[in-house]
N, C-alpha and C positions, 0 to 999 in steps of 0.2 A: 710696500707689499699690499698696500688696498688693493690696488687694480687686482693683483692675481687671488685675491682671497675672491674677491665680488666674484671675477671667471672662473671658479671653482667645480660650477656644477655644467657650465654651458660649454667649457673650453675643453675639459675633460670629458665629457660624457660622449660627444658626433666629433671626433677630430676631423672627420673627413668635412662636414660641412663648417664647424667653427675652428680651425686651426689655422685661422689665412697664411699667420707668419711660418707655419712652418711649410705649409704650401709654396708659399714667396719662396724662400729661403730655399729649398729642394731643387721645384723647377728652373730658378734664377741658378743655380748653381750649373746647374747642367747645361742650361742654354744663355744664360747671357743676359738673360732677363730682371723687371721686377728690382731692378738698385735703384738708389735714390739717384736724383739730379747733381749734378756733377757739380762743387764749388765754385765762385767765380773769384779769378785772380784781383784782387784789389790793386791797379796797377798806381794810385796816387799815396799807397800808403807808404808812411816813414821806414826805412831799412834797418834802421837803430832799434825797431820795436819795442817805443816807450821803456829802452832801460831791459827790458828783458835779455837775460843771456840765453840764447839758443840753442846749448851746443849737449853733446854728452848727459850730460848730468842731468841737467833739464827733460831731454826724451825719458829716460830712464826714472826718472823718479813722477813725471807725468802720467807714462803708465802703468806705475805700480800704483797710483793713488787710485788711477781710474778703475782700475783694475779689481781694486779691494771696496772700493765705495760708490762704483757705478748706481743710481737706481736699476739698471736691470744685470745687475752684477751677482743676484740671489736665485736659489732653485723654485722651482712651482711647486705645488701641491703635486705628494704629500709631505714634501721636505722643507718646507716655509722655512726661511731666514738662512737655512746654509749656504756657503757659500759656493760658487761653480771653480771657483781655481784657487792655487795657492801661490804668494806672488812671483812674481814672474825672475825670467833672467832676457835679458837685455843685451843684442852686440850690433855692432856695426861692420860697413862694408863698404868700400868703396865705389864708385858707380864706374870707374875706368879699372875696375877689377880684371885683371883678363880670365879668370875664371867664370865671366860672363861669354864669353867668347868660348871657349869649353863646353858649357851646355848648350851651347847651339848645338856642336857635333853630338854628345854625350845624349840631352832629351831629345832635340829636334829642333830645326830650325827655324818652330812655332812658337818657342821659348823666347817671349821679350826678354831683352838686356832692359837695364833698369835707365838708358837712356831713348831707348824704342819709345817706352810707355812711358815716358819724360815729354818725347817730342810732341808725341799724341794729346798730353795734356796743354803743353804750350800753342799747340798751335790751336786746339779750340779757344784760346782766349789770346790769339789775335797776340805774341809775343817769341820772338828767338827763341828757339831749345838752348838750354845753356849747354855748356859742350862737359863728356862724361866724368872730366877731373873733377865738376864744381857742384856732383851730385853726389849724395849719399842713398844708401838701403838702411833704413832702421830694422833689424828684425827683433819678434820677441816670442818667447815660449812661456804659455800657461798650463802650469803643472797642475795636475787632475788630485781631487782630494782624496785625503786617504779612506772617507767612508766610500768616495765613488769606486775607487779600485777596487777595496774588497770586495765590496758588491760585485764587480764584474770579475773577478779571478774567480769566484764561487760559482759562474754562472757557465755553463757545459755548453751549449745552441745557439744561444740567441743572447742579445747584451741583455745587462740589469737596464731597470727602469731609472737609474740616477745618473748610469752612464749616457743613457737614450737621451735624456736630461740635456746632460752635458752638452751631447751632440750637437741640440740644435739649438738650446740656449747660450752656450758657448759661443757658438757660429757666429751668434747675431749681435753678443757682447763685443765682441771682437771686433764685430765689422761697425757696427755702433762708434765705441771707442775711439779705431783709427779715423771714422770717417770726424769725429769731432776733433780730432786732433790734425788734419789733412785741413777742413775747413777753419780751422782756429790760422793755422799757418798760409793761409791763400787770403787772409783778411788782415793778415798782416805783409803780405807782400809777397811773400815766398810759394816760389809754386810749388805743390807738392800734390802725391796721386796715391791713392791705393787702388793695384791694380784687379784685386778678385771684386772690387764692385763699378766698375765699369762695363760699358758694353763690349768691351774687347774681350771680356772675359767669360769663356764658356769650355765645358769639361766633353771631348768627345774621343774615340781611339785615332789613335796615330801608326802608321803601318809599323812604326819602329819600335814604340813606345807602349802601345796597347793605350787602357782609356789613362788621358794626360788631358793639364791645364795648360796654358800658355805664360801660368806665374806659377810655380811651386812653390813654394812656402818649406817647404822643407827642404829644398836644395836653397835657395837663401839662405834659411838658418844654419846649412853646412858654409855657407861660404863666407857668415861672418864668425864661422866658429864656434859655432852655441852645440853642435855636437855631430857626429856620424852616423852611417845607416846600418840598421841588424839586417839579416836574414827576412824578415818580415818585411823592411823595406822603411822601417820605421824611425827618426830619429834618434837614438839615443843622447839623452842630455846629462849633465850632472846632474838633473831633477828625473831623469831616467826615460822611458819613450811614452809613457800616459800622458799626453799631452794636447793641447791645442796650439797651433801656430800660426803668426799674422807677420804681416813684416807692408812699408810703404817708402816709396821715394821721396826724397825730398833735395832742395834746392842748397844745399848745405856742406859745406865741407867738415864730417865729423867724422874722427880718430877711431879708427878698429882698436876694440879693445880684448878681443880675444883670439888667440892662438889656432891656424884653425890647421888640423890632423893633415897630414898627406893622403896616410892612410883612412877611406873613405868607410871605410868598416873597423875601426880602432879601436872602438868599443863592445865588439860585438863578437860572444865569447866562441862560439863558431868559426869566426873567419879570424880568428886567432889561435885557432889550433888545440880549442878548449873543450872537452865535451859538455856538450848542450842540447840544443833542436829544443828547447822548452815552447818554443813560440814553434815549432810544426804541430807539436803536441797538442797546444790548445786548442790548432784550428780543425774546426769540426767538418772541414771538406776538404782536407788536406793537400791546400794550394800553395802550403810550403814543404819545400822537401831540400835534403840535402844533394840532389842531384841540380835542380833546376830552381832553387832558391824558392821566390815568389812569383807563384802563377797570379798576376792581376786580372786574367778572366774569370778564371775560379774563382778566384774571390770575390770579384766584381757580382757575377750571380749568388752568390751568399748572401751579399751585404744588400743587395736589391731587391730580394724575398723578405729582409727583415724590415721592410716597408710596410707590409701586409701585419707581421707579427706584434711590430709598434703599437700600430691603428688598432689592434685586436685587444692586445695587454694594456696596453699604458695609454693610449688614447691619445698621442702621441706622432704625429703628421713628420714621423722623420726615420732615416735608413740608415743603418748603422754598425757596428761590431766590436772591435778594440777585444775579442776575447785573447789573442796572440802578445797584446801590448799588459797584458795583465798575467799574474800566475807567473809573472818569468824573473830570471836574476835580475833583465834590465828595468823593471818595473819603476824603478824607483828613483834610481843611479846607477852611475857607470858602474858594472860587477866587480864584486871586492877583488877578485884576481886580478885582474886588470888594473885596476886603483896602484894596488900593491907593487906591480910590473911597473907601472909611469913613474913611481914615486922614486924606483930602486934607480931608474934610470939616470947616469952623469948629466948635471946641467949642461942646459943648451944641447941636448938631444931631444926630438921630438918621441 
């Protein structure tokens, strides 16, 4: 925590002129810019990786360490030493999923399958794309802490300052993380890519889709089953929709471990027939509605004004909201009615 004690008074005080990372991090997001240099496959290294087992348990318990004990795994000023997530949950998915094949029709046909942005890594380094049966998706979800939530369920307009936090400290843990865990694994021989920091990766509207990535992280995490989408458009997990999510390819054949919903709204107490709308409610420009679900334009100019409001309040070089994902049943966990409904269900019914 030196460094951000030292950046206390410089980093916070002009974001607009001291805030590089969160500059990087905004505009790289939007346009594709500003990632780090892409790992280089180590093509003489041993396959056996010195004794280490690769598989399952290993990702999973990788990133829960990193995750809790990263050096930039903590909040700034004025929240010194708390932590930005609480650990995480962990599932797989296969890379010859046909559910990849699906969101080609479903987002768009801008949407890499997780062998697209496979091939693209293999061939900058001068090697065969392995074919889709012999890839894996790791994905993972970092569940938002409980002072960050309250803070932002409290907040009417515009997010709290620990959620802004989150935002773009989150971001950059995340992308941090996999990218050391992408490079740990291309030095030992195996190729592997995370695609939101690559140059292939850039956020713009799609006629069909409105503003879209070319990797969603949240339909990954639907497809290896870590949870379904509310009304807001937001994952619901068993750690509930406050959340961060990351997910990366890798050269691996590893076991799904979770069960994933038919139903693409399974959690979500609305499109189960349940009275709710909490999450219209929150939104303070009412770009969700029971008619027309999630307006992502409306919202989209919300969360782009709170760019200005950042910079103003919290000093803070980052745009953002989560007021919808907070204040609701799904906050947290999947809604006890619901819970209750899966539990009463005869085995081996989904």
């Amino acid at each position: 925590m030196g460094k951000r004690r030292r950046m206390e008074k410089r980093y916070r005080y002009i974001s607009l002129l001291s805030d590089i990372e969160g500059m990087k991090n905004a505009i790289g997001e939007m346009r594709g810019m500003f990632f780090p240099k892409q790992p280089v496959l180590n093509q003489d290294a041993r396959m056996d990786t010195a004794g280490t087992v690769l598989d399952e348990e290993w990702f999973i318990r990788t990133l829960t360490d990193k995750i809790a004990h990263h050096p930039e795994s903590g909040m700034e000023y004025p929240f010194y030493d708390e932590p930005i997530f609480d650990p995480p949950l962990v599932g797989f998915v296969r890379g010859n999923d046909l559910i990849f094949d699906q969101f080609k029709e479903i987002i768009g046909p801008h949407h890499f399958t997780p062998w697209e942005i496979m091939k693209w890594q293999a061939e900058k380094n001068g090697v065969a794309p392995p074919d889709a049966k012999d890839i894996s998706v790791v994905s993972f979800v970092m569940p938002i802490t409980r002072n960050t939530r309250t803070d932002n369920a409290a907040a009417v307009d515009w997010p709290s300052e620990r959620w802004a936090q989150t935002r773009l400290l989150g971001e950059i843990l995340s992308q941090t993380i996999v990218g050391e865990i992408v490079a740990d694994l291309m030095d030992k021989g195996i190729l592997a890519v995370s695609p939101d920091v690559t140059p292939k990766f850039n956020k713009k509207r799609y006629p069909k889709v409105g503003w879209a990535s070319p990797w969603s992280h949240r339909h990954i995490a639907y497809a290896a089953g870590l949870g379904t989408f509310g009304m807001q458009d937001f994952l619901i997990t068993e750690k509930g929709c406050a959340h961060r999510l990351g997910s990366f390819v890798v050269n691996l054949k590893l076991k799904p471990n979770r069960q994933r919903p038919e139903d693409i709204h399974a959690y979500c107490l609305h499109y189960q027939g349940q009275k709710c709308l909490k999450c219209a409610k929150r939104c303070p420009v009412n770009a969700i509605t029971a008619e027309n679900a999630h307006n992502k334009e409306t919202c989209y100019q919300k969360v782009a004004q709170s760019l200005k409001y950042c910079n103003k309040n919290y000093h803070i070089f980052i745009y953002g909201c989560g007021l919808c994902a907070t204040g609701v049943p799904c906050e947290s966990g999947i809604p006890e009615s619901i819970q209750r409904s899966m539990e009463s269900k005869p085995s081996g019914k989904k």
